[in-house]
C-alpha positions as CSV (number, residue, x, y, z in Angstrom):
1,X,-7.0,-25.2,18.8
2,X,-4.4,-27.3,20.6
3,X,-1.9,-26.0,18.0
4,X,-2.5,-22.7,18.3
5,X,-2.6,-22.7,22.3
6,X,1.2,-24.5,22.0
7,X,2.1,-21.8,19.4
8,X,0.6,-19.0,22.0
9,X,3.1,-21.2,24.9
10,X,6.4,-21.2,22.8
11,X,5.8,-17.4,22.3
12,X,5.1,-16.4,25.7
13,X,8.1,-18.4,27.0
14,X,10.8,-17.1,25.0
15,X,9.2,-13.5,25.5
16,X,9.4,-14.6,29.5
17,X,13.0,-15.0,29.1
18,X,13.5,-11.9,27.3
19,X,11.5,-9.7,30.3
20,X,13.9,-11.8,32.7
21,X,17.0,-10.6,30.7
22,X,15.7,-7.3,31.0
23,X,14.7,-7.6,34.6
24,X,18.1,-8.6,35.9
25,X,20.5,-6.6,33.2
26,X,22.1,-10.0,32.2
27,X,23.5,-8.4,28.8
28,X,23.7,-4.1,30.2
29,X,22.6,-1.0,29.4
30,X,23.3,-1.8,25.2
31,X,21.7,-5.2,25.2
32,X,18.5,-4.3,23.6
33,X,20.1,-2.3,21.2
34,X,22.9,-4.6,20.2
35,X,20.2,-7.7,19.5
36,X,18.2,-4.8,17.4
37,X,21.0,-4.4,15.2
38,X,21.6,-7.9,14.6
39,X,18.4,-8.9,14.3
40,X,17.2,-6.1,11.6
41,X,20.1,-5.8,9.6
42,X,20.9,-9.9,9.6
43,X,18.0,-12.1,10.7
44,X,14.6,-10.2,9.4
45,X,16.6,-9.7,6.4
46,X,17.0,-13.0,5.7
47,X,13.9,-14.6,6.8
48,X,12.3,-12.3,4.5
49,X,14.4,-13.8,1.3
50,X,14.1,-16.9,2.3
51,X,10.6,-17.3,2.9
52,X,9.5,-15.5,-0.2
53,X,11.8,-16.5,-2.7
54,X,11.1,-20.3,-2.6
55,X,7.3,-19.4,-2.4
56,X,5.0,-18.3,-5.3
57,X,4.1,-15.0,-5.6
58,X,0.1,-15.6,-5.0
59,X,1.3,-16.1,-1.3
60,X,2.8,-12.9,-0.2
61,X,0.6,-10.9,-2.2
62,X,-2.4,-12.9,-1.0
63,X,-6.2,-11.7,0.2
64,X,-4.8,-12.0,3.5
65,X,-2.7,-9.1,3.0
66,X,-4.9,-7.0,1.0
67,X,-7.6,-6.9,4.1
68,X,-4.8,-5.8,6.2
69,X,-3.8,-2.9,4.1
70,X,-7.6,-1.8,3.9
71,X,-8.3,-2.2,7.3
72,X,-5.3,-0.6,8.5
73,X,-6.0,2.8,5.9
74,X,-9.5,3.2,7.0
75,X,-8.7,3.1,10.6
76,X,-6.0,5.9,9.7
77,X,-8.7,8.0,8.1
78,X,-11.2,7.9,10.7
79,X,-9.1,9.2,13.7
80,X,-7.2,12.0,10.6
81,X,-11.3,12.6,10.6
82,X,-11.8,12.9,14.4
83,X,-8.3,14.5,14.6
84,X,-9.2,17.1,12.5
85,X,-12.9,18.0,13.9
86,X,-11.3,18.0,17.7
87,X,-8.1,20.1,16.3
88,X,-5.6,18.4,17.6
89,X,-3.4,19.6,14.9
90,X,-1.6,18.1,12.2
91,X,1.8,16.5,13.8
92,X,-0.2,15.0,16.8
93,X,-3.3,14.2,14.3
94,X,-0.1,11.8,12.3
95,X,1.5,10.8,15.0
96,X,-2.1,9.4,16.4
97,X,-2.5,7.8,12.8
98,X,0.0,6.0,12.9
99,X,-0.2,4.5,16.1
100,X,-3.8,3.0,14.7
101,X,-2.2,1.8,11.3
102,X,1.2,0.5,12.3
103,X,1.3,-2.8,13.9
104,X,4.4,-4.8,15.5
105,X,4.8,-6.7,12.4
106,X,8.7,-7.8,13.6
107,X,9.4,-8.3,16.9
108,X,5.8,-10.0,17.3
109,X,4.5,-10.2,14.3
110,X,6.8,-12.5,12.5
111,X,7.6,-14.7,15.5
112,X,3.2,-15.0,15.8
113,X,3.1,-15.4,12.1
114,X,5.6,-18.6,12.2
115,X,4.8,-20.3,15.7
116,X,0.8,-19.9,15.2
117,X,0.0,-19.2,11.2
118,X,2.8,-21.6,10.1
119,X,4.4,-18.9,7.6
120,X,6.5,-15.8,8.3
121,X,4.6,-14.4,4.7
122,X,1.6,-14.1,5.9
123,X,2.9,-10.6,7.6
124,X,5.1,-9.3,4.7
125,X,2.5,-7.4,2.8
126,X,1.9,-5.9,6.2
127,X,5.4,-4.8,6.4
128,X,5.9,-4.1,3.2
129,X,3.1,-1.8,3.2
130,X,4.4,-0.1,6.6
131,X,8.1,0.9,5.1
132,X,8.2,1.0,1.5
133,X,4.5,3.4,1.5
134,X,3.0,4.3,5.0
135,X,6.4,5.4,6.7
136,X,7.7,7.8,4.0
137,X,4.3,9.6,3.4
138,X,4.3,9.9,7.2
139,X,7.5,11.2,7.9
140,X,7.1,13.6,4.5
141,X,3.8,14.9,6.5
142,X,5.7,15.3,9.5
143,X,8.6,17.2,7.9
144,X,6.2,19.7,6.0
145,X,4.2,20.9,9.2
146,X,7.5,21.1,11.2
147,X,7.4,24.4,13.2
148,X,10.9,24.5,13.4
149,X,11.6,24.2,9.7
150,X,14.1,21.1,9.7
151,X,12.8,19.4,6.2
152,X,14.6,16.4,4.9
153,X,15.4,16.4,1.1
154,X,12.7,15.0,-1.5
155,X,15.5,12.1,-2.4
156,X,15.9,11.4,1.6
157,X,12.2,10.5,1.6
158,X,11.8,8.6,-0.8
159,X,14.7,6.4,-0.8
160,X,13.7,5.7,2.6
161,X,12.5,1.9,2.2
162,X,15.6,1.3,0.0
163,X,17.6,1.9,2.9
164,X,16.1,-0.6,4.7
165,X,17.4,-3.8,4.6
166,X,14.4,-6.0,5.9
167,X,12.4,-3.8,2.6
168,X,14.9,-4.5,0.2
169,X,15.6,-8.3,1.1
170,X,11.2,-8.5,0.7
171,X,10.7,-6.9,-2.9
172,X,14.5,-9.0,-3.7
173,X,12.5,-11.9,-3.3
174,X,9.4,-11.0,-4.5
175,X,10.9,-10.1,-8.0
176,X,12.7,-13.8,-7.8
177,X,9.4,-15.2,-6.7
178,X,7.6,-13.5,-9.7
179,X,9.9,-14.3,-12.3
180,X,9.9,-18.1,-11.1
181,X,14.0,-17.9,-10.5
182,X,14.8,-20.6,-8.6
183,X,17.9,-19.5,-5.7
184,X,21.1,-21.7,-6.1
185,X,20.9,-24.4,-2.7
186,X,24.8,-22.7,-2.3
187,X,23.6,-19.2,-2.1
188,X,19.7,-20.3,0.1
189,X,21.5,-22.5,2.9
190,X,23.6,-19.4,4.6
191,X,21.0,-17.2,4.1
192,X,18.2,-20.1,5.6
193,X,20.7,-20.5,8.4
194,X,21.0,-16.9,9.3
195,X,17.0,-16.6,9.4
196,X,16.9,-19.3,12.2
197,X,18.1,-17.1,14.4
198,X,15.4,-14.4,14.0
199,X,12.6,-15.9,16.0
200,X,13.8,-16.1,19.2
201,X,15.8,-13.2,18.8
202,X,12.9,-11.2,18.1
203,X,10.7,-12.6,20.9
204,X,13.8,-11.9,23.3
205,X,13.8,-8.1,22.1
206,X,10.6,-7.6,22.4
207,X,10.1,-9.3,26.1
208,X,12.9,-7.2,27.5
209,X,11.1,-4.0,26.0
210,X,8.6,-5.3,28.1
211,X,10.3,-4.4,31.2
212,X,10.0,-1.0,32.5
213,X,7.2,0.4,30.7
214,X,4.5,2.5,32.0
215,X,1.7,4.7,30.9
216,X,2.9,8.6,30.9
217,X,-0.1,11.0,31.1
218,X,-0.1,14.1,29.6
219,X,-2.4,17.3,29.4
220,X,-5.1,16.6,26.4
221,X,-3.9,12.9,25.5
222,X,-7.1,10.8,27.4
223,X,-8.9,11.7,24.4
224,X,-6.5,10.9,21.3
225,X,-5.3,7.9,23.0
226,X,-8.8,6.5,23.7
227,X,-9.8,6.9,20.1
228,X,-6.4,5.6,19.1
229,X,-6.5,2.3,21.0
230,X,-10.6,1.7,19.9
231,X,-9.5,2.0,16.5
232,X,-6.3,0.1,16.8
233,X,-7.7,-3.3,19.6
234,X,-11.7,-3.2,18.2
235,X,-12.7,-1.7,15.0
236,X,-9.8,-2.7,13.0
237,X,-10.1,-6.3,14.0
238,X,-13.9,-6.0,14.1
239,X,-13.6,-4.7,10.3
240,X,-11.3,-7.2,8.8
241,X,-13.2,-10.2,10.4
242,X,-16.3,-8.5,8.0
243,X,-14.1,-8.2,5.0
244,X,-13.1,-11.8,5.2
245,X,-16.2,-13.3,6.2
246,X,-18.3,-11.0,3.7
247,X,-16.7,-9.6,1.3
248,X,-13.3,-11.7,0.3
249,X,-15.2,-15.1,1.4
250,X,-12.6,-16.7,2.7
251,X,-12.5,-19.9,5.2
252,X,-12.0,-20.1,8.4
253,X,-8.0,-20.2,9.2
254,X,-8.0,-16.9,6.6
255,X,-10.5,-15.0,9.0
256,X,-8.3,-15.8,11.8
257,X,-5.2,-15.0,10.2
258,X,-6.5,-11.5,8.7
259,X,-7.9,-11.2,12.7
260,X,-5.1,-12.0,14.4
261,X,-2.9,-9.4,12.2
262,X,-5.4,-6.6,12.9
263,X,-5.1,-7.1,16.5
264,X,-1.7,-7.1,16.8
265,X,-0.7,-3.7,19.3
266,X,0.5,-0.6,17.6
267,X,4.5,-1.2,16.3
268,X,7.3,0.0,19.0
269,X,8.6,2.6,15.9
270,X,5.8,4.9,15.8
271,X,7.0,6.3,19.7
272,X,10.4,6.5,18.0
273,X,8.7,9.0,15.7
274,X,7.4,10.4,18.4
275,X,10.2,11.2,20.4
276,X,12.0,12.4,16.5
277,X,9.6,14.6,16.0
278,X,9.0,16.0,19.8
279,X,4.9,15.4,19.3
280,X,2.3,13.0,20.7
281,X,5.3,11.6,23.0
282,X,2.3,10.3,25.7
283,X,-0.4,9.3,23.1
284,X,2.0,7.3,21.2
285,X,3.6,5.6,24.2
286,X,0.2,5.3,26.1
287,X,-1.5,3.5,22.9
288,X,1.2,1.2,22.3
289,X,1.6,0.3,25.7
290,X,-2.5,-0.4,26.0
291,X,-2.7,-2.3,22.8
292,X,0.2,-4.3,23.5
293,X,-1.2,-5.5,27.0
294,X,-5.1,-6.3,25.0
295,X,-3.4,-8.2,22.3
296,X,-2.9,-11.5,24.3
297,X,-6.3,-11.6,25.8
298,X,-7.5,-10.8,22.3
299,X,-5.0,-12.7,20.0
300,X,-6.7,-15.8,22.3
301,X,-10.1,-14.9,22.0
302,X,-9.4,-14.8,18.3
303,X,-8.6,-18.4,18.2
304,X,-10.9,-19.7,20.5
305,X,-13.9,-17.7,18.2
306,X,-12.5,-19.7,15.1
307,X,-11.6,-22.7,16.3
């Protein structure tokens, strides 16, 4: 427990100093977006290959994993189910989905997955599963209910998760961690070095996006967003806790880590899609927002209730 309460510490301080970065526009207006860039097209990249690739395969694609990918689906179907007996139409109905099923598997994610589980792998199936499957049938969705009629090309879609770096670098070294191919200490140490930074950097982004949000109302969005942030802070970590416990059998640090993942608030990218798409702006914003500020008081619950 004493472990996990320092991990908890080292997060919240460096996510401090990120809100203070924010707070007092230390690095401007393009701060935020400048560590973004680095961060997805450098670090997550290579903490990704690194990690996996000098790790069997049994690890990444682990039980862990496979409760999050259930959990996160069958929270997605029930509100698609409520969604569709309140008609709240099909964009919105997504857009609320997703806000359920997507969790912040980066910016806190990894830094939670390292400082608390001890591995960065215990979230890559999670991420994995978000942009190689879950964000190209999304966006496909999104596209084919478009009002206006502004479809992206079949090929656009789905070569979506090979345009993404942090993606590529993950099934890179799956495939090495598969085939047993062990990575040259020549071409591993630049890489290894690169990944150090990610961490912090991602802790630092994600404390300065701290700063400045709010919760924007809207006309019909008390309902959507109630049902979204249920779904997303109880029955999703409620439903993995019974999978591990019950179903997978596995012991007690697994039920914490499969927990811990399911509460983790609803991912920073699906208001992106949001504001993309010009639906569920408020509902996605509201949820994330909500989620994000029951996650700590949860995340340490969590590893009080397992010890």
């Amino acid at each position: 427990m004493e472990g996990v309460l320092q991990g908890f510490f080292v997060v919240g301080v460096v996510l401090f100093a990120g809100y203070l970065l924010a707070r007092y526009d230390v690095l401007g207006p393009q701060g935020t977006k400048v560590l973004s860039a680095l961060s997805f097209t450098v670090g997550l990249p290579s903490l990704m290959f690194s990690m996996i690739a000098t790790r069997h395969v049994s690890e990444v694609l682990s039980a862990t994993g496979l409760i999050s990918v259930i959990t996160a689906v069958a929270c997605m179907m029930i509100f698609v189910a409520v969604g569709a007996l309140r008609r709240w139409g099909t964009r919105r109905t997504v857009i609320g989905a997703l806000t359920t099923g997507i969790v912040n598997s980066t910016n806190l994610g990894v830094p939670l997955s390292v400082y608390v589980f001890g591995s960065a792998t215990y979230v890559t199936p999670i991420m994995l599963f978000q942009l190689a499957l879950l964000t190209p049938v999304a966006l496909t969705i999104l596209d084919l209910a478009d009002p206006k009629g502004h479809k992206l090309s079949v090929l656009k879609v789905v070569s979506t998760p090979f345009r993404n770096p942090v993606t590529v670098a993950a099934i890179l070294g799956i495939l090495l961690s598969a085939l047993e191919v062990e990575v040259p200490d020549l071409v591993l140490a630049p890489i290894s070095l690169a990944a150090q930074m990610t961490v912090p950097l991602m802790l630092i982004i994600f404390g300065m996006s701290l700063h400045g949000i709010s919760l924007r109302g809207g006309t019909g969005d008390a309902a959507p967003t109630t049902v979204a942030v249920v779904l997303k802070s109880a029955v999703q970590p409620a439903f993995a806790w019974v999978l591990a416990a019950y179903v997978f059998h596995l012991d007690q640090f697994s039920m914490f880590v499969v927990t811990a993942c399911a509460i983790l608030p609803t991912g920073q990218n699906v208001v992106l899609y949001s504001i993309r798409y010009g639906v569920g702006q408020a509902l996605a914003q509201s949820t994330a927002v909500i989620t994000t500020v029951l996650s700590v008081p949860l995340l340490l619950g969590a590893a009080l209730l397992f010890g």
